[in-house]
N, C-alpha and C positions, 0 to 999 in steps of 0.2 A: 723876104718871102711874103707874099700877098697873101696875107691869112684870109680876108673880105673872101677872095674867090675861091680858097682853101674850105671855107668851111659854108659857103654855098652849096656844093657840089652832097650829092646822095653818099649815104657814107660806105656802101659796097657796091659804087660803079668801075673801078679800076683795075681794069687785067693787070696780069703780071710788069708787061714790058712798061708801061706809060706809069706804073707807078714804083719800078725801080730806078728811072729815070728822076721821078719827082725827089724821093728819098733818096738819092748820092747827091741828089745838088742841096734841097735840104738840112741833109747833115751836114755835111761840110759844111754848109753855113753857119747852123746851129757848135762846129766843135770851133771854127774860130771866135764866135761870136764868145765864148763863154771860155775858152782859150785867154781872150785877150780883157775879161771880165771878171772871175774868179779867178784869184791867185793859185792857189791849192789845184785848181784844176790844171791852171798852164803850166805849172812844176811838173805835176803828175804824167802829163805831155811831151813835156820835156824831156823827162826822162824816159820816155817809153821811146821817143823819137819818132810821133808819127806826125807824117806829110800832111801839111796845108789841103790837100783838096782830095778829097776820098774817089775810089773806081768804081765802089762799091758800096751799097748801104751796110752789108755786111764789116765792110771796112773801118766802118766808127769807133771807135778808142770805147773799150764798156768800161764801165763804172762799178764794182760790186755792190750789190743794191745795200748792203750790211756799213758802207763806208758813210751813208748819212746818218747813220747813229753815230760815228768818229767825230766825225769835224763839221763845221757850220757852212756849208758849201752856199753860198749866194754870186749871182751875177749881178745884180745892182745895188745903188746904194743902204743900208739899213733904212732911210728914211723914207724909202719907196716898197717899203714890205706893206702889202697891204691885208696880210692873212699869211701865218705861222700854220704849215698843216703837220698833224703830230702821226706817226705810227701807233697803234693802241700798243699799250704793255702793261705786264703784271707790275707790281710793286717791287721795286728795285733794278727793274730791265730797263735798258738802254730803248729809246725810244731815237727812229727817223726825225730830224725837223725840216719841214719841206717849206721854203721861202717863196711867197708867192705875190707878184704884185697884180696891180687890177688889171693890166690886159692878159697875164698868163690866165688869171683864175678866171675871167668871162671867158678865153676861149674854152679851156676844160670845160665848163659849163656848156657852152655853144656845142662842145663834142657829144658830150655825154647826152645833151635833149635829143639830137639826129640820131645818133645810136638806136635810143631807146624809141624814137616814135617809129624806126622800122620796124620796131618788134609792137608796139601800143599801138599805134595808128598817132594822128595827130592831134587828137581832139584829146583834152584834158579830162583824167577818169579819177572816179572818185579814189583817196588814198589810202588804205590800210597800215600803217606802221608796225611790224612787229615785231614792237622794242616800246621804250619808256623814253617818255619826253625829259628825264632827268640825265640824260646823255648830252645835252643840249645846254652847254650851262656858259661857258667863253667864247662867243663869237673870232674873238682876234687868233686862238691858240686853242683847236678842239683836233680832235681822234679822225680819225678814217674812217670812226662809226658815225660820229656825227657829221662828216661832209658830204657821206653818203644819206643819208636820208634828206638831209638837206638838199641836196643835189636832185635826188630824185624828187622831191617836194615841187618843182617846178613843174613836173609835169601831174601834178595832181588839180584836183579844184578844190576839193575838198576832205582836211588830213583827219584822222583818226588815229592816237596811241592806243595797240591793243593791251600794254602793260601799266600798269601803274608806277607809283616811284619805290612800292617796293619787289619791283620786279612780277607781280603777281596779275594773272591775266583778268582782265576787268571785263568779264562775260556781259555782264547788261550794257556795257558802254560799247562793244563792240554790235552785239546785236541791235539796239538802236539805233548804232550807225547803217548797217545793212540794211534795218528797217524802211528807215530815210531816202537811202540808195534801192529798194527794188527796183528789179528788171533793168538795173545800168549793169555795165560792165566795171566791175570793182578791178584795181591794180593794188596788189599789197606787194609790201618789200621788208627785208629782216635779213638778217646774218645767220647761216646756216644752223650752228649751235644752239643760240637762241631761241631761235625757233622749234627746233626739236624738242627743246627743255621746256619752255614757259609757258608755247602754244601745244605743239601736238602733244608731249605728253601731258602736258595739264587736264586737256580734253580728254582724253583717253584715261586717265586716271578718275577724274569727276564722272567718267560714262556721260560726258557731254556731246555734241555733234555742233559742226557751224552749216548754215547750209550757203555757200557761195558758187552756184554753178556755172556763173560766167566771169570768176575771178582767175587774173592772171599772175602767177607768184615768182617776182625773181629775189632772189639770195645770192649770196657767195660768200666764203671764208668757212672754216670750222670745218673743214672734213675730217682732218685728223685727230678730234673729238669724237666726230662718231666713229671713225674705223676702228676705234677705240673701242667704239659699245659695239661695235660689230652691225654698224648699219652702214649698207650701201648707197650708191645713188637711186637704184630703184625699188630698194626698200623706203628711202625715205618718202620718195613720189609717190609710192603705193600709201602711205602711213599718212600722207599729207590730204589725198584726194579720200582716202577715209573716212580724217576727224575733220577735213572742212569743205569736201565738195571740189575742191580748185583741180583742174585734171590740166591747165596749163602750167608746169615748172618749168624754171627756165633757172639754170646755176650761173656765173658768172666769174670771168677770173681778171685781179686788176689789184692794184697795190696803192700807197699811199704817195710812194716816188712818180709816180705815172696816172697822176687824178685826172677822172675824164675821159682815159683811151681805155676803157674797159673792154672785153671780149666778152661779147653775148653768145651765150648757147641757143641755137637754133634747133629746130625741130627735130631735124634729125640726132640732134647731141653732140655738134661738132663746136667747140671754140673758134670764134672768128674775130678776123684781125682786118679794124676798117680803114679806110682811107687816110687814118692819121695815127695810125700803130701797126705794128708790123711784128711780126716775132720771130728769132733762127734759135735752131736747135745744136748743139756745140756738143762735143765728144767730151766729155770731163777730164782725159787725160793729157791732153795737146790741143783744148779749143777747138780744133780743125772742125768744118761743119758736116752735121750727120746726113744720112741719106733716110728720104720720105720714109715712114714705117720705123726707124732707127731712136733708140729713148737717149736721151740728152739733157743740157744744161739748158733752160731755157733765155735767152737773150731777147730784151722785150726794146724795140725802136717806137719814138712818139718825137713829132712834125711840132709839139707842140710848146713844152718847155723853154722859155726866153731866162724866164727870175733866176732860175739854178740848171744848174747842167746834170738834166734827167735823161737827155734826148736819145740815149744808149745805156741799158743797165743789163747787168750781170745779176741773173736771179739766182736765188736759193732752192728754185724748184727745176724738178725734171718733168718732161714731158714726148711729145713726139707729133711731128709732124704730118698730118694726112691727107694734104694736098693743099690744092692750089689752084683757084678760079673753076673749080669742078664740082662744087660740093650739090648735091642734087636740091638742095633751099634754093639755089637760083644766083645767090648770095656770092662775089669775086670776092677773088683775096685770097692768102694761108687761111686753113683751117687745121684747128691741133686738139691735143688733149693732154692734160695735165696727169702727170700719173705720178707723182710722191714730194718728196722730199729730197735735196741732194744730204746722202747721211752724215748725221755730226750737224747738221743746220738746225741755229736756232728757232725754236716755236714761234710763230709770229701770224698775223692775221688780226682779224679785229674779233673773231668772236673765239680763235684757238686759246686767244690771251684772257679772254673774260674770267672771270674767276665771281662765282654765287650758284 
């Protein structure tokens, strides 16, 4: 696969036909490759019995995404692991280890900056963290919380932690930083929970205000925390532009198995799937695939995993699919929405597991 010309290209220029063409040659390459790489995998193959060369991107052998908390699933040598990515968990829960060497993780990397400068622009903006720089502690073996903000960190110039190390929001460090920054366009990132907890309600509870009127806010994880507290997606947007001014949210859905191929919420509120991820929606009772508007299993494809055999997972989540190269952002590609949990699935996410 020419990754070079792969991750050149805009990352929602691809109609349907030209980029299920790309994904069945792709995969197939991607389930020999790691077929004949990881043991566990090619068993697992084996016994399923499926063919050498896929008709279909749908065709990909899944993986349940639960099966990297089982076994140590690597395609290359141990001594070419260049970065262990962990799933967050509570204390005593089985956590993902995702084995990464250095060309998978620059590419993720290389995904996730194209992603996100569609939605930023290209020009590096100042960074807001909102979270605590003590997430941040093992470079070789850290969280989904930490890859994320690191990850996002490239595209900043300049970082700010709004938390401290004991979790608590550091209001004059913040405000100096904004101070610093007038009239730029401020990017802050955080994990949904988190930030309902430490930042909006902290403000809200001090009768504090942040004034950021051209800050842009993406998050994702911790929903089912708040549906918990009985807060919606557009209570939280309402609650967010509030206590700090920011009237752009943008939520995000993407896992620790699949670093990189994130889905950005676009304007309208649709999940989008770019040119190097892909998502189908599966009937829970016989696989078989749903029809547009239909809620489902959601089955998440990425062009992009070489180290371990990500490149087809079986989620824990349902959702539904709502089109396809149509979405009025401008934006090709599936577009979906996430809507629960498959039931009986373990709690999992970076900020559903946080526990303070």
């Amino acid at each position: 696969m020419d990754y070079d010309r792969l991750l050149q290209g805009r990352p929602y220029a691809l109609a349907r036909a030209e980029k299920r063409a790309l994904f069945t040659q792709g995969l197939s390459e991607l389930t020999r490759l790691h077929r004949d790489c990881c043991p566990e995998y090619g068993r697992l193959l084996d016994a399923l019995g499926t063919p050498e060369v896929l008709d279909a991107p749908e065709d990909a052998p899944m993986l349940p995404v639960g099966l990297f908390k089982e076994l140590a699933l690597r395609s290359i040598p141990e001594k070419q692991v260049f970065k262990t990515l962990t799933s967050s968990g509570t204390t005593g829960q089985r956590v993902s280890r995702i084995f990464l060497d250095a060309d998978t993780a620059a590419r993720q990397q290389q995904a996730l900056c194209h992603i996100m400068s569609d939605f930023l622009g290209e020009r590096r903006l100042p960074y807001l963290v909102l979270d605590s720089r003590k997430v941040l502690r093992d470079r070789t073996m850290f969280s989904a919380r930490g890859a994320g903000i690191l990850g996002f960190a490239l595209l900043g110039s300049r970082t700010c932690y709004a938390l401290d190390e004991n979790m608590e929001l550091d209001l004059d460090g913040v405000r100096a930083f904004l101070e610093r920054h007038r009239g730029e366009r401020i990017f802050l990132f955080g994990f949904t929970f988190m930030i309902w907890k430490h930042v909006i309600r902290a403000l809200e509870e001090a009768g504090e205000r942040l004034s950021i009127p051209d800050g842009i806010l993406v998050h994702g994880g911790g929903w089912k925390k708040l549906a918990g507290e009985a807060v919606s997606p557009e209570e939280f947007k309402a609650r967010v532009a509030a206590a700090t001014g920011v009237e752009q949210v943008y939520n995000y859905y993407g896992m620790a198995e699949q670093t990189g191929c994130i889905y950005m919420e676009c304007p309208c509120g649709h999940l989008h799937a770019s040119v190097w991820s892909d998502v189908v929606v599966r009937r829970s009772g016989d696989f078989s695939l749903c029809e547009p508007g239909e809620e489902g299993v959601l089955q998440v494809l990425s062009l992009l995993p070489r180290s371990y055999p990500g490149h087809s997972l079986l989620t824990e989540d349902l959702g539904v699919l709502l089109g396809e190269d149509d979405c009025p952002c401008g934006r090709l590609g599936k577009y979906f929405r996430v809507t629960g949990r498959v039931p009986r699935a373990e709690v999992r996410g970076c900020s559903d597991t946080y526990e303070g």
